[in-house]
N, C-alpha and C positions, 0 to 999 in steps of 0.2 A: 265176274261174268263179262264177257266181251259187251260192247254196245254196237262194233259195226256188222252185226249180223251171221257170221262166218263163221264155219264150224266145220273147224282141221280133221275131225271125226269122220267125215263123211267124204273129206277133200280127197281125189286120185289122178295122181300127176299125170297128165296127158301123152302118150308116145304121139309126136307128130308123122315119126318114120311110120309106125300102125296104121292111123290115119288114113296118111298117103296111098300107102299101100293096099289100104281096103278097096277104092275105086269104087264101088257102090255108093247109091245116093243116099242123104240122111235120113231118116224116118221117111222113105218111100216119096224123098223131095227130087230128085234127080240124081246124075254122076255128079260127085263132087269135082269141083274145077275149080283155076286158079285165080279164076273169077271172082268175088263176092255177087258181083252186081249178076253176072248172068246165074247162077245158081239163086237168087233171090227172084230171078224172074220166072227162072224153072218153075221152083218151089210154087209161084202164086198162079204157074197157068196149072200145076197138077194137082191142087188141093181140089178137095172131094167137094163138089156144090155143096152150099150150106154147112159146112163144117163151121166157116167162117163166124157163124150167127152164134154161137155158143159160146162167142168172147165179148162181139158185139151188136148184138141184137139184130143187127139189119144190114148185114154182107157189105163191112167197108173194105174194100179193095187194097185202101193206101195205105192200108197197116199191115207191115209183113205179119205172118202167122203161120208156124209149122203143128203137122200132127205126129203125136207121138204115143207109145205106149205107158203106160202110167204100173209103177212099182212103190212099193213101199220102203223107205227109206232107212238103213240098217239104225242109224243111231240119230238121236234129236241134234236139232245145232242148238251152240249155248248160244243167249242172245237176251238183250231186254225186254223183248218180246216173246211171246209162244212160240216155239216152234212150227205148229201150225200153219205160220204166215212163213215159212219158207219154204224153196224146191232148192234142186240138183238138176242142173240141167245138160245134155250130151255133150261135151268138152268141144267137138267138130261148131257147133253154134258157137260159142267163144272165141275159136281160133280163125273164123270167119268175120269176128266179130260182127256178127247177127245178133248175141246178147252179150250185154257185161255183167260180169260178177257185182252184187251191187243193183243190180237195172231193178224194177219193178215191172211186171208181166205180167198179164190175162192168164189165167188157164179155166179152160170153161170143158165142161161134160155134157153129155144130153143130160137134159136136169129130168131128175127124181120125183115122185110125192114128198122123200125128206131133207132134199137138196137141193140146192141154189143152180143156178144156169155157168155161171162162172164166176171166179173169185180175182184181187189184188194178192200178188204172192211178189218175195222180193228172193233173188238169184243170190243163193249163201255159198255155192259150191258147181264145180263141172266136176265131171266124170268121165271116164270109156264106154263105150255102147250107146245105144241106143233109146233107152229108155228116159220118162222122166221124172226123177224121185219126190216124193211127197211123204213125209210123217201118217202115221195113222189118222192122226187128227187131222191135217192138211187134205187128207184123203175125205177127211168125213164132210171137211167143208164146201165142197160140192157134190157130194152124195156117191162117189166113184169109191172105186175098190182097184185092187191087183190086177194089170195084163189088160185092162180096158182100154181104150180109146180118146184122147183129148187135144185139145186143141189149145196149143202157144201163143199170144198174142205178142208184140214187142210194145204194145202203148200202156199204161195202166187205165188214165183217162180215153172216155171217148173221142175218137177222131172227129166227129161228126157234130157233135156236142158241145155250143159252146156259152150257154146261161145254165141259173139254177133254173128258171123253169123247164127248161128239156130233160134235165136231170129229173128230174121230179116228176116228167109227165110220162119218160120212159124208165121211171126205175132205173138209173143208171148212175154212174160215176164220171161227172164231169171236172174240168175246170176252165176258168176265166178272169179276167180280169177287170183293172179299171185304170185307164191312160194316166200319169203324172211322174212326177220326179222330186229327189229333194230325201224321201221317206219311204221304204217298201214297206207293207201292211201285209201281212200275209196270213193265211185261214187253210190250214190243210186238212181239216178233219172237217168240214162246212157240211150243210143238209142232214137227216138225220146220225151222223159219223157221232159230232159234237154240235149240238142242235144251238142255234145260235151264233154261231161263231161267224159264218160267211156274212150275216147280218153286219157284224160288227167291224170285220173288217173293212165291207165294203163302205160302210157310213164312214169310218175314220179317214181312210184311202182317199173318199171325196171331200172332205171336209177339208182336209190340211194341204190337198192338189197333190197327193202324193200316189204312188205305183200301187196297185194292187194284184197278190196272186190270190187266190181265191178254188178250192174243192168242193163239191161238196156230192155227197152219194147216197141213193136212198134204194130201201128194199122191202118191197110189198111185206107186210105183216110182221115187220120189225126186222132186225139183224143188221143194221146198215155198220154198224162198226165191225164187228165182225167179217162181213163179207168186204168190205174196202179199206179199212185201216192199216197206215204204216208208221212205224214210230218215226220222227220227226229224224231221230240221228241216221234214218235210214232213205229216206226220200233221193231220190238220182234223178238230177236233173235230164238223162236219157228216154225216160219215161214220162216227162211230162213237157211236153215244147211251148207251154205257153211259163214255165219255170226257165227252162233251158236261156230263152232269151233275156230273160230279167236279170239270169245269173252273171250275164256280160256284161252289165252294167254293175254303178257302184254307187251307193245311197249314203246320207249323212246317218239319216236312223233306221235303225229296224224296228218292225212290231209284229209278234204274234200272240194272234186269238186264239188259245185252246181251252178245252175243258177234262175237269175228273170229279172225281166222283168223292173227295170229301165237303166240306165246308167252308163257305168262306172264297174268299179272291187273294189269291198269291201273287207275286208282283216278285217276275226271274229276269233273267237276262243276263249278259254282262255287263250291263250300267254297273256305275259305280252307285254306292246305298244311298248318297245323295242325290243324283236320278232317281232311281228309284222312289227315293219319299217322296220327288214330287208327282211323281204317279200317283202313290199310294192315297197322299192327303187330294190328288184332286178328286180321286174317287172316292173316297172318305165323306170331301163334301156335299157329294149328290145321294153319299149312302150310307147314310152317320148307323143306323142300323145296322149293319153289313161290317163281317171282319176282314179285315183287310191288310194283308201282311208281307212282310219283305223277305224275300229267301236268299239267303246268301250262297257266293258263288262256291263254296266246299260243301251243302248241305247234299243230302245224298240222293233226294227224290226233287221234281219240279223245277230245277236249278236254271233249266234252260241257258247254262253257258257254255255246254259242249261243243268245241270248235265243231263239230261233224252234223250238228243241229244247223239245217239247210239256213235259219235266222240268222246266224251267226256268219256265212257267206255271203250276203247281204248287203251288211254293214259293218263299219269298224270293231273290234273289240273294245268293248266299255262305250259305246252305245247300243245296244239293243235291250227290249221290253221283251219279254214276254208274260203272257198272261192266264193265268189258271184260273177256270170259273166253278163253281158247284151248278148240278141240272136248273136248280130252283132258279138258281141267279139268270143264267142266257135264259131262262123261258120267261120271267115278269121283269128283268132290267136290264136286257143286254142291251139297251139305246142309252141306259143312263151309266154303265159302265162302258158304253164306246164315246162318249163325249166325255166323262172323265178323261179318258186315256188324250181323244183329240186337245184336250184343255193343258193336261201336260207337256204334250208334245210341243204344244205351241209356245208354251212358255220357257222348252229346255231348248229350243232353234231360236230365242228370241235374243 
């Protein structure tokens, strides 16, 4: 199975002569022109009032966003993840480069009694026409169906939004950071995604003076993973600009905070397994109860050394951490597994 998202199944090579030759505007954005920037400005003076709010909450202007007709998707893309969590988007957005294959996107609905307001989906495929494809299931995850109405965001995080508490006070999906250098710490599953985790990074991130990216996303009466979750080898720095800028720069170490759902504390990365243990034994000594284990870089799950794992862009290969927690763990000891981690760190830059 592929891991970067993309599914040849559903892909349709673009006629740009077609294109050209349409001369009508994209999903009711304006005449296509050889513009970018004036067709982006088109598109934001003709969207329908309040379309906007169905991606983010409260009509941000400075986030492009198209409307489109919404189709069900002939065949699933293969991927590490669900299907679900991808679209197909009008191939004319691409070749405008308004979206990339790869980007993370908003697509929000008028929400339902059994459906969410808008969802994180990641761009696996372009297409001809006009429409914009979603899986059944992808369908179902904001409550929409076949030939309705929805609205494209280009941000995944809010624009507007830049702590966990805003996140949390509007239900939303933010990120943020914390100023330093030397070390990126990074949390992309934060708030209730992988509960715990933004805690953790942002304590280590301060502790050792080092950068921090930091998400985190929550959603009234549960679903927060569900509705914002992207797999780590899939994360584009396009869609997140508080990532985007970090990505320009270049750190001694990486560290990522995630969680799953077996038992125990995993200890990934590409460190070499000598890093690694001293990870493992610092966090050992604060959690002698607690199993605590090293994954090697050919094991088939949790490895976190896939070059395409945003950690891994970071920082060098065979320095970076990452970190798998069980729920038990980030909810009664994610401070004494984020000082472990700062303990080692400090002693493998010493």
């Amino acid at each position: 199975m592929s891991e970067n998202g993309t599914g040849d199944g559903d892909r349709q090579t673009c006629s740009r002569r077609r294109i050209i030759a349409a001369g009508a505007g994209l999903l009711g954005i304006g005449a296509l022109t050889t513009s970018v920037r004036t067709q982006v400005a088109d598109s934001r003076a003709k969207m329908q009032s309040g379309s906007d709010q169905w991606v983010y909450a409260d009509g941000c202007e400075t986030v492009d966003h198209w409307e489109a007709t919404l189709e069900t998707a002939a065949t699933d893309w293969k991927s590490r993840s669900s299907s679900e969590q991808y679209c197909s988007v009008p191939c004319q957005l691409v070749e405008n480069e308004q979206v990339a294959i790869g980007q993370q996107v908003r697509i929000g609905y008028e929400a339902t009694a059994d459906g969410i307001e808008n969802a994180v989906y990641t761009v696996a495929s372009d297409h001809e026409g006009e429409t914009l494809r979603l899986t059944a299931s992808g369908l179902d995850r904001i409550g929409a169906s076949d030939a309705t109405t929805a609205t494209i965001g280009a941000q995944a995080a809010h624009p507007n939004y830049d702590t966990r508490q805003a996140g949390k006070l509007n239900d939303e999906f933010v990120e943020y950071g914390v100023d330093g250098d030397g070390v990126a710490v990074i949390a992309p599953h934060g708030g209730y995604i992988e509960y715990g985790t933004d805690f953790q990074a942002t304590r280590v991130a301060e502790a050792v003076g080092g950068a921090g990216w930091i998400c985190a996303g929550f959603n009234e009466g549960g679903g927060a993973f569900t509705r914002w979750h992207t797999n780590s080898t899939d994360l584009h720095r396009r869609s997140f600009p508080s990532l985007d800028a970090l990505l320009d720069r270049q750190f001694d170490w990486g560290v990522a905070f995630h969680g799953y759902d077996d038992d125990g504390i995993l200890i990934g990365g590409t460190a070499e397994r000598a890093a690694k243990a001293t990870v493992r034994d610092a966090i050992a000594e604060r959690l002698p109860d607690r199993t605590v284990e090293i994954v090697g870089r050919d094991a088939t799950a949790y490895t976190g050394a896939n070059p395409e794992n945003v950690l891994n862009e970071l920082a060098p290969t065979g320095q970076t951490i990452q970190i798998e927690q069980s729920t038990d763990i980030r909810q009664s000891d994610w401070d004494t597994v984020a000082d472990g981690v700062t303990d080692a760190i400090e002693s493998l830059r010493a």
